[in-house]
C-alpha positions as CSV (number, residue, x, y, z in Angstrom):
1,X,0.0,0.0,0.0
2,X,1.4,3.8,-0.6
3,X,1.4,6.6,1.1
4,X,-1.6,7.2,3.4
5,X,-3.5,10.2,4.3
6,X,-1.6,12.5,6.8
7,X,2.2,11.3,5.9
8,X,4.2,14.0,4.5
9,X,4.8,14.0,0.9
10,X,8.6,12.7,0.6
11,X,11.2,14.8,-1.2
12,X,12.2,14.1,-5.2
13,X,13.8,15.6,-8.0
14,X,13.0,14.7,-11.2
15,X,12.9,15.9,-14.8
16,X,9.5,17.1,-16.4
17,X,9.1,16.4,-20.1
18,X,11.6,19.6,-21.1
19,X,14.4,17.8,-19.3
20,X,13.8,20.5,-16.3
21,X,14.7,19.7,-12.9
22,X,11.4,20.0,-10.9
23,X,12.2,19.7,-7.4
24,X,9.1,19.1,-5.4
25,X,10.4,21.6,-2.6
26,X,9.9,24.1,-4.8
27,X,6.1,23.7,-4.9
28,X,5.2,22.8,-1.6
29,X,4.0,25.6,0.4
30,X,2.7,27.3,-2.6
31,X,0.0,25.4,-4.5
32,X,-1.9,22.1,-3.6
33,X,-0.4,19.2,-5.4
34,X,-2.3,16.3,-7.9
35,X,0.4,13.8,-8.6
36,X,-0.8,10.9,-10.2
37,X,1.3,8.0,-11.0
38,X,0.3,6.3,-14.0
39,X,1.6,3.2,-16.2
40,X,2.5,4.4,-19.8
41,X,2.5,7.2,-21.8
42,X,0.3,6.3,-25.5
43,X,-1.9,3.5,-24.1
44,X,-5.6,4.0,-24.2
45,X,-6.2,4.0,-20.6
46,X,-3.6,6.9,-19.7
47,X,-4.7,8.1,-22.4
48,X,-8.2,8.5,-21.1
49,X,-7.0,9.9,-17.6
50,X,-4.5,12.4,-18.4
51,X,-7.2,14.0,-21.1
52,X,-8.9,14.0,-18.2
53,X,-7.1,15.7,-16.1
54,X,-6.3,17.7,-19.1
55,X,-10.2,19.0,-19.8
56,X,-10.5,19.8,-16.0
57,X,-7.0,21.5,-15.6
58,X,-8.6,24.9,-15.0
59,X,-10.9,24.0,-12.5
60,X,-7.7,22.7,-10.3
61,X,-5.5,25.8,-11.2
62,X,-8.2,28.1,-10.2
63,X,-8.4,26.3,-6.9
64,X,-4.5,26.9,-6.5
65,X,-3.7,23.1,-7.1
66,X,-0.6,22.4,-9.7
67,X,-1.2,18.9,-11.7
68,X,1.7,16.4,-12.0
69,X,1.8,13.2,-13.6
70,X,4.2,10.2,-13.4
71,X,5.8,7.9,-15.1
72,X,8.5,5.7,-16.3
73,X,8.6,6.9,-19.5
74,X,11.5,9.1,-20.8
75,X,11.4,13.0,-21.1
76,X,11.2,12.7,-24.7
77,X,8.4,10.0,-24.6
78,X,6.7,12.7,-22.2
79,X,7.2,15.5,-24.9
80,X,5.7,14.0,-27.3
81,X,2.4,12.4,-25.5
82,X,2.2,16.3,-24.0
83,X,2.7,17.6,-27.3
84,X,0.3,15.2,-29.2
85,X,-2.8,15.4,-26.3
86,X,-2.3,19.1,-25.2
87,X,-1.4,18.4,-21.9
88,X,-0.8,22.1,-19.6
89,X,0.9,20.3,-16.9
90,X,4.0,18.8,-16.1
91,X,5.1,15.3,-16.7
92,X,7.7,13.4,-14.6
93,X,10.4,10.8,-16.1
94,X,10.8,8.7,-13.1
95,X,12.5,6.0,-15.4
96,X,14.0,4.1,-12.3
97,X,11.0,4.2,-10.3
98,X,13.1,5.9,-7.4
99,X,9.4,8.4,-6.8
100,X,7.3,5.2,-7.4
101,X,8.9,3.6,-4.8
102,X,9.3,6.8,-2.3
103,X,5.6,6.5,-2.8
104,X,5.5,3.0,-2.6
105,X,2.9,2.3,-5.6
106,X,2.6,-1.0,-6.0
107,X,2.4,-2.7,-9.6
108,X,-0.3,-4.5,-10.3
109,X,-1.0,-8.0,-12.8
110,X,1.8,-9.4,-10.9
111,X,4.2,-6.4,-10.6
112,X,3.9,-6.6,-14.8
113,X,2.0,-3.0,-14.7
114,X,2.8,0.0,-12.6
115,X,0.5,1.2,-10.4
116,X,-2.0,3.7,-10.9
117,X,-2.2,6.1,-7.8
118,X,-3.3,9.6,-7.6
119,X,-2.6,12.0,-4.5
120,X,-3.7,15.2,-3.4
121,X,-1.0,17.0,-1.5
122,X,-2.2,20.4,0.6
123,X,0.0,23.1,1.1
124,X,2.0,21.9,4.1
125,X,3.1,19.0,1.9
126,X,0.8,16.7,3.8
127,X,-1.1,13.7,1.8
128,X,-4.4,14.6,2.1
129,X,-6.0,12.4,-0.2
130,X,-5.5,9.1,-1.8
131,X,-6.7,6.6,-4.7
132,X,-5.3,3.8,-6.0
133,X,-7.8,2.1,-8.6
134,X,-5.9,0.3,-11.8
135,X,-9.1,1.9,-13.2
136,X,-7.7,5.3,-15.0
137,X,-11.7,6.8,-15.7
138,X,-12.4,7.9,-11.9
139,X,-8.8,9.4,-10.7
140,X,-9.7,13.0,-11.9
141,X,-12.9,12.9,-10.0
142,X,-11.7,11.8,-6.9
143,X,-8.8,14.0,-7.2
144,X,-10.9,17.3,-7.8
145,X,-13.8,16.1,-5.3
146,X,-10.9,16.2,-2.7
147,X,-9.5,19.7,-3.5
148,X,-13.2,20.7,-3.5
149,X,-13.4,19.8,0.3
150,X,-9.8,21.6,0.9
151,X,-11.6,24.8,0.1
C-alpha cells in the first residue's frame, strides 16, 4: 500500500518532459499538489485519464492546485504524448522508479504494470487524499472532489 492520508509527501527531484529539474520543494507551500502516477504514456487508458485531467485542468488551477503526472517513460516519450494530447501540466520521467517507490505504488498484474495512484497534497506537503484504482476513468474525479473539500 502507498502513502496514506496524513504522511508528509517525501522529497524528489525529477525531470518534467523539457528535461527541467522539478524539485518538489519548490512547490510545496505554494500550491496544492495532484500527482498521479500512472503506467505508460500512449496506451488507451492513460490516455483516457490524463485527457482528463487535461479537460478539467482549469478547475484545479483556479483552486490553487498544480497537476503532476508520473511515469517511467522518458522526457522525450513525455514530450511527445504532452505535445500530441495538449497536456498544460507537467510530466515526470521517473524511469528508475526511485518516486514510485518513495511512494511505494505498488504494480499491479503481478508487478507486470505499474501502479496507478493519484494523491492530493495540501499546502503543508501533507497527503491529504488518496486513490489507487488500476481503473484510469475515476482518478480526476476523486482528485478534484478532494481539492473541493480543501476549500
Amino acid at each position: 500500500m502507498g502513502l496514506k492520508v496524513g504522511d508528509k509527501v517525501p522529497h524528489f527531484t525529477l525531470n518534467d518532459q523539457d528535461g527541467t529539474p522539478f524539485d518538489i520543494s519548490d512547490h510545496i507551500g505554494k500550491k496544492h499538489l495532484v500527482i498521479f502516477f500512472y503506467p505508460k504514456d500512449n496506451t488507451p487508458g492513460c490516455t483516457m485519464e490524463v485527457c482528463s485531467f487535461r479537460d478539467s485542468y482549469e478547475e484545479f488551477t483556479e483552486r490553487g492546485a498544480m497537476v503532476i503526472g508520473i511515469s517511467g517513460d522518458s522526457e522525450n516519450s513525455h514530450r511527445k504524448f504532452a505535445s500530441k494530447y495538449k497536456l498544460p501540466f507537467t510530466l515526470l520521467a521517473d524511469q528508475q522508479n526511485k518516486v514510485r517507490k518513495l511512494f511505494k505504488v505498488e504494480g499491479k498484474v503481478f508487478n507486470l504494470l505499474p501502479g496507478r495512484e493519484t494523491y492530493l497534497v495540501d499546502k503543508t506537503g501533507t497527503v491529504v487524499m488518496v486513490f489507487n484504482s488500476v481503473s484510469a476513468s475515476h482518478h480526476m474525479k476523486k482528485a478534484l472532489n478532494a481539492l473541493k473539500k480543501q476549500e
